[in-house]
C-alpha positions as a printed Julia matrix, in Angstrom:
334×3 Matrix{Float64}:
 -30.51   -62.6    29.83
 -34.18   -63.05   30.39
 -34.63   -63.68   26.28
 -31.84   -66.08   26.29
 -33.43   -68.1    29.0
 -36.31   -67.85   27.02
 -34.56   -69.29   24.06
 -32.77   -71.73   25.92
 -35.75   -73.17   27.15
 -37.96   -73.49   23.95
 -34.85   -74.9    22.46
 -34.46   -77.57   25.18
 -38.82   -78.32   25.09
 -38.32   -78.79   21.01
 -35.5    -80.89   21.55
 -37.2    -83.26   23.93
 -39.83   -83.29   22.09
 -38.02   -84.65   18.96
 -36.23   -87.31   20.77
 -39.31   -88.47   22.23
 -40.83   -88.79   18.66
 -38.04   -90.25   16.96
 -36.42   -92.53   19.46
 -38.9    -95.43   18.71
 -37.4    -95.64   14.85
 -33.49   -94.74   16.21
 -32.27   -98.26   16.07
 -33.64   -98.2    12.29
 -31.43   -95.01   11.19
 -28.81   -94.54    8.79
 -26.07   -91.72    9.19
 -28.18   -89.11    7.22
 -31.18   -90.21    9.23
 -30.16   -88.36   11.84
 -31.05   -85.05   10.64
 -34.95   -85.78   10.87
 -34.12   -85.68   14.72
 -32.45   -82.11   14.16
 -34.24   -80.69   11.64
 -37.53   -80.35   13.65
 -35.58   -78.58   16.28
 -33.79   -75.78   13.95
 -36.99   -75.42   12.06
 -38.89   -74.8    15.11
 -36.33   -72.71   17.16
 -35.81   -70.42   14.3
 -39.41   -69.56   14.02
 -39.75   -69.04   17.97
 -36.63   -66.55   17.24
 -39.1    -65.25   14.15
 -42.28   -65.08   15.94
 -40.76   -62.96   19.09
 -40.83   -59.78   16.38
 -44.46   -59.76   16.41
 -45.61   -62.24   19.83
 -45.29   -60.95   23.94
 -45.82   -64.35   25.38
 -43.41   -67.32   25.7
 -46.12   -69.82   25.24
 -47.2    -67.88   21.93
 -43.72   -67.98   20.41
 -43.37   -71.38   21.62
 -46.27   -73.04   19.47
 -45.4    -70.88   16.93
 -42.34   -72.8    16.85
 -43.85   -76.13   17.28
 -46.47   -75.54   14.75
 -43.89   -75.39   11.69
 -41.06   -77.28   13.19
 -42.84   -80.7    13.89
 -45.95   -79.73   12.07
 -47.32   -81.71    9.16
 -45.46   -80.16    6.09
 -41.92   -80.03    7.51
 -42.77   -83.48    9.52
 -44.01   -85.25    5.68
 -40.81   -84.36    3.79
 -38.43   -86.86    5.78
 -40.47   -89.4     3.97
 -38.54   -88.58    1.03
 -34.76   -87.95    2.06
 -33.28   -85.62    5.33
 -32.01   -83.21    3.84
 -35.46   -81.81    2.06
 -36.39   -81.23    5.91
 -33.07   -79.28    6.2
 -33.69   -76.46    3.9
 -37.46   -76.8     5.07
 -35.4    -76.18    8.8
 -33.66   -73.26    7.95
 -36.5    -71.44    5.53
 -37.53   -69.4     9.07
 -33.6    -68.36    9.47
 -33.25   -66.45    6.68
 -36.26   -64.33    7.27
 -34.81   -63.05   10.68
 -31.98   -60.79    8.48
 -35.43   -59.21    7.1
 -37.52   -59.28   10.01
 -34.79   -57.52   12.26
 -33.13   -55.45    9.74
 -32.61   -51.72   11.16
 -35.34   -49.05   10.53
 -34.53   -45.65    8.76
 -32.14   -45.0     6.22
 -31.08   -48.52    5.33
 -34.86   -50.13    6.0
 -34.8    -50.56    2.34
 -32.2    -53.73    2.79
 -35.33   -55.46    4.26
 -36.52   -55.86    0.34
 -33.33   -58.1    -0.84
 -33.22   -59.66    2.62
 -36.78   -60.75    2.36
 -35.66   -62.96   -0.74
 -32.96   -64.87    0.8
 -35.31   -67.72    1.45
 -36.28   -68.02   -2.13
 -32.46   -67.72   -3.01
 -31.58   -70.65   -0.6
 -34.39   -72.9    -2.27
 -33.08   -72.01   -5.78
 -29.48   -72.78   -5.27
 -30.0    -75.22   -3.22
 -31.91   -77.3    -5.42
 -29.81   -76.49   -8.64
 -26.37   -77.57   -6.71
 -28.2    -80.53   -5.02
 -29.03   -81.52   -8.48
 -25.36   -80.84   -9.75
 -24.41   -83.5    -7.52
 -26.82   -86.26   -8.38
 -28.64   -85.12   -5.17
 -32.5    -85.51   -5.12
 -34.31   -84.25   -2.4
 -37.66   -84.24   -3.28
 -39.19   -85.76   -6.66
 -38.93   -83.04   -9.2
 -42.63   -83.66  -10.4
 -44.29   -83.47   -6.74
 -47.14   -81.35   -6.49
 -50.02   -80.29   -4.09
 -53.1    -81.82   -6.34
 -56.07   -79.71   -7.13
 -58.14   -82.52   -5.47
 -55.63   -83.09   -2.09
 -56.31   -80.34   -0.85
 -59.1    -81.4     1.51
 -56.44   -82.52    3.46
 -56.03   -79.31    4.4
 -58.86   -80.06    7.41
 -57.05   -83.11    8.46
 -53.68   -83.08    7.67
 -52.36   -85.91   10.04
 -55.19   -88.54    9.27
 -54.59   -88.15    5.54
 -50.45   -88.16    5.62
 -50.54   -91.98    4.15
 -52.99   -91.0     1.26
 -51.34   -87.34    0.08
 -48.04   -87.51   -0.75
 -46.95   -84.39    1.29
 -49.01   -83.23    4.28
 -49.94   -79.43    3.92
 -52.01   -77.48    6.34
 -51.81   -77.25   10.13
 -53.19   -78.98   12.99
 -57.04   -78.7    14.23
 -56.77   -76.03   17.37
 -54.14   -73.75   15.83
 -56.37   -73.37   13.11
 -58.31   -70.88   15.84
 -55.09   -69.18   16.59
 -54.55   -68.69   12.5
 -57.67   -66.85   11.7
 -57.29   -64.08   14.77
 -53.84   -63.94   13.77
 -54.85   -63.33   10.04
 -57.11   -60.83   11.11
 -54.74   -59.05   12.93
 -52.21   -58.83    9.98
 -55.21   -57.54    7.7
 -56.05   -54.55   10.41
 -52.48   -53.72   10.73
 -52.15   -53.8     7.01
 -48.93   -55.54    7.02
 -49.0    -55.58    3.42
 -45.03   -57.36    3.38
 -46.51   -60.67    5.0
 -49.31   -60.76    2.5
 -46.82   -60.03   -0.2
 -44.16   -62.76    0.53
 -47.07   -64.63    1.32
 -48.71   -64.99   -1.7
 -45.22   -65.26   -3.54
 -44.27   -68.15   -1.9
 -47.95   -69.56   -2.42
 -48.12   -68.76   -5.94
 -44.32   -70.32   -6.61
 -46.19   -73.61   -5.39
 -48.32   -74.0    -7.93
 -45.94   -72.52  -10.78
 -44.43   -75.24  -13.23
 -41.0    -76.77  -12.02
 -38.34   -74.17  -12.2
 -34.68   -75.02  -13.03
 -35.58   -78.99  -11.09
 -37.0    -76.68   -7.68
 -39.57   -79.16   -6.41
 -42.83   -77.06   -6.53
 -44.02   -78.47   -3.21
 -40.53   -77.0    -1.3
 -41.73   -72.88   -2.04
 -45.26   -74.03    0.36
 -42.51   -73.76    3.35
 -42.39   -69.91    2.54
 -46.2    -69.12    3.26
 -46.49   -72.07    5.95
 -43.5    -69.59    7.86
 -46.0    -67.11    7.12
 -48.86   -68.76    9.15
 -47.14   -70.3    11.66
 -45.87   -66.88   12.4
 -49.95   -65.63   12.62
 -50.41   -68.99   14.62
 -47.9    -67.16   17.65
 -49.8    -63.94   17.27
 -53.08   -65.23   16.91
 -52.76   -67.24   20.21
 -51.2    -63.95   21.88
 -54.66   -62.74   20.81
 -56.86   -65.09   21.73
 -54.81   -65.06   25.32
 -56.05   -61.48   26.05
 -59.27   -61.18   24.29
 -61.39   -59.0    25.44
 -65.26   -57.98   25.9
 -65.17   -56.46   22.67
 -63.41   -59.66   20.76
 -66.4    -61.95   21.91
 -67.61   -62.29   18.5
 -64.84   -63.34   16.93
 -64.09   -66.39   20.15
 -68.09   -67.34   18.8
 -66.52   -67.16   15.28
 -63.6    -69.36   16.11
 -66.29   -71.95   17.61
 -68.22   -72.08   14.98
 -65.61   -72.53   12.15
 -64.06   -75.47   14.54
 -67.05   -76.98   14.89
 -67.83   -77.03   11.05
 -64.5    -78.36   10.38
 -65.13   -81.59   12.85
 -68.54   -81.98   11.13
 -66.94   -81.85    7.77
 -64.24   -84.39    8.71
 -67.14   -86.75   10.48
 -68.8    -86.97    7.16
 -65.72   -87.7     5.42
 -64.92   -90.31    8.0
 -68.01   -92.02    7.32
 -67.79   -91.99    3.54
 -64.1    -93.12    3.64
 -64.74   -97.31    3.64
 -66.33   -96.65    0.42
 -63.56   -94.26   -0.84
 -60.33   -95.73    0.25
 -60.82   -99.61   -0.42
 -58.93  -101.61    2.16
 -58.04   -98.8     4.39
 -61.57   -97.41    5.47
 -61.59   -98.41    8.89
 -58.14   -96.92    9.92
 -58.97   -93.58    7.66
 -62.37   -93.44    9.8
 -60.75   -93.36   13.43
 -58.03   -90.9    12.04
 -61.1    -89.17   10.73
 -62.38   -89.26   14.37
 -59.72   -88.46   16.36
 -59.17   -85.4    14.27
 -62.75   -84.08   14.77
 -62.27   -84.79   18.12
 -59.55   -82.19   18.28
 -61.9    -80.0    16.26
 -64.26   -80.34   19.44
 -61.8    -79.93   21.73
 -60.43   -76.54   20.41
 -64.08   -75.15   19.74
 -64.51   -76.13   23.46
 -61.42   -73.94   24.39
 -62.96   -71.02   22.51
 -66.14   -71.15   24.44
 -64.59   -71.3    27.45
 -62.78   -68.19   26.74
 -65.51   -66.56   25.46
 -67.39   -66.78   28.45
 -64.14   -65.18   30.69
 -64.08   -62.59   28.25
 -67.8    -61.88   28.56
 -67.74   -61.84   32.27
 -64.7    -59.16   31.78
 -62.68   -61.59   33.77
 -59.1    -61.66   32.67
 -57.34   -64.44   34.58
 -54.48   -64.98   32.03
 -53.14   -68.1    33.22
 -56.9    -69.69   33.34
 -56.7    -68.55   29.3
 -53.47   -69.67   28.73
 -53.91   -73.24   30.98
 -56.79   -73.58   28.17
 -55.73   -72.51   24.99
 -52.1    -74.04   25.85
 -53.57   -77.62   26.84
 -55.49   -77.73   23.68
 -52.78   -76.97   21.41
 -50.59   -79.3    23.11
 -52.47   -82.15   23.13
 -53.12   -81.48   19.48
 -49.34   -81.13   18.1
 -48.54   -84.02   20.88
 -51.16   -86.39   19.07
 -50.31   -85.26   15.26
 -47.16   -85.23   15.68
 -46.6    -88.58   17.23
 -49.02   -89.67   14.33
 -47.38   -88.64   10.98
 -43.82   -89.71   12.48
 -45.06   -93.36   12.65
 -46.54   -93.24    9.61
 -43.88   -91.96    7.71
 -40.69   -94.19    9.28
């Protein structure tokens, strides 16, 4: 009862949430339209239901959710038509059959089940195409040279054609969570991992946008996103380094995006000024999540544990970071 609650509740914050983005550009909609309202919601509520395999905390699970449902990849595809952010939706779904399958004699089930969401991509591309059905353009790509929009993903959704990467303060959350999968050597992640990544990049494949496999490994993180905050919730004396780590590589990242902000009136003629305070605001959040680590740092230095101080912190950050992003890349894209 207590992990339906649980459930219920995360489903009924991601719902909220999506209304509240979405219900400026309502009176705009079509019938089809409506699925960028529920898509978000499935997407993210299936990988809180994904995350709990691995994640002890609500909040952990919950912006584990919130990180792939409204973040910038599954957020950027109802640009092109709803139902690309469907099958984006249900990608985290049909890992759970894997994820959950039984241990001992029939563990080896987990193998097929672990390429159901590659299945679903295929077939649903090749009947969408049967039908004169075109979800995404067949030729879209991630670009060799877009990918420095990996460090701002939101400020750069108008100039990329798809948004890939994550926000600014999960990034923290994604290299402790990383870490973690490396010292457990949880050598299936990395594997479907770099499948899906590597699928991305591939030439098309029987009309399978190339851009549509990048859900796979974004599961993937968003999944190390849940952990990693778990971790970073209950750090310890002996993790201090790794909270100065975190810092650092924040930090870097909002210098990096200053500099581009500054060189982007020359760059982007016409648009500079708006591309600088996106530029801004996202080193801003850079700041902001390099400020949580600190502050951590110094409770776990001082051995003080005070778990709700830790998650008040990290939880505020991240908020205010998916909150801002979000609202963002909707606007820009309807």
């Amino acid at each position: 009862m207590q992990r339906a609650g649980k459930l219920i509740c995360a489903l009924g914050i991601y719902s909220a949430f999506s209304a509240y983005l979405f219900y400026p550009h309502i009176e705009e909609f079509r019938v089809a339209d409506y699925l960028l309202i529920v898509n978000p919601i499935i997407g993210a509520t299936g990988c809180f239901i994904l995350s709990r395999r691995w994640t002890t905390g609500f909040a952990a699970s919950l912006f584990a959710g919130a990180v792939y449902g409204f973040g910038p990849l599954a957020l950027s595809l109802g640009r092109f038509h709803p139902t690309a952010g469907s099958i984006a939706a249900a990608i985290p779904w049909l890992f759970l059959p894997a994820v959950f399958a039984p241990y001992g004699k029939t563990r080896w089930t987990r193998i097929p089940f672990a390429a159901l969401p590659f299945a679903a991509i295929f077939c649903f591309f090749v009947l969408a195409n049967a039908i004169g059905l075109y979800p995404l353009p067949t030729q879209l790509k991630i670009q060799a040279d877009e990918l420095y929009s990996l460090l701002a993903p939101a400020a750069l959704v108008n100039k990329a054609d798809v948004s890939v990467g994550f926000y600014h303060v999960p990034v923290a959350s994604l290299i402790i969570g990383a870490a973690m999968v490396f010292k457990a050597k949880r050598y299936s992640m990395m594997v479907v991992f770099a499948a899906g990544l590597g699928l991305c990049f591939c030439p098309v494949i029987f009309g399978v946008s190339a851009v549509m496999w990048l859900t796979v490994p974004t599961v993937c993180c968003s999944v190390l996103i849940g952990e990693g905050t778990d971790g970073l919730i209950h750090a310890g004396y002996n993790d201090r380094k790794w909270l100065l780590a975190n810092a650092v590589v924040l930090l870097s990242a909002g210098a990096a995006i200053l500099i581009m902000g500054t060189k982007s009136t020359y760059v982007i003629a016409g648009l500079g000024a708006e591309y600088t305070r996106q530029f801004i605001e996202a080193a801003r959040m850079y700041i902001l999540g390099a400020i949580a680590m600190v502050a951590i740092f110094f409770l776990a230095k001082g051995k003080t544990r005070l778990l709700w101080i830790r998650l008040g912190i990290l939880c505020s950050a991240l908020a205010v970071d998916i909150f801002l992003g979000a609202r963002y890349i909707v606007d820009s894209i309807l």
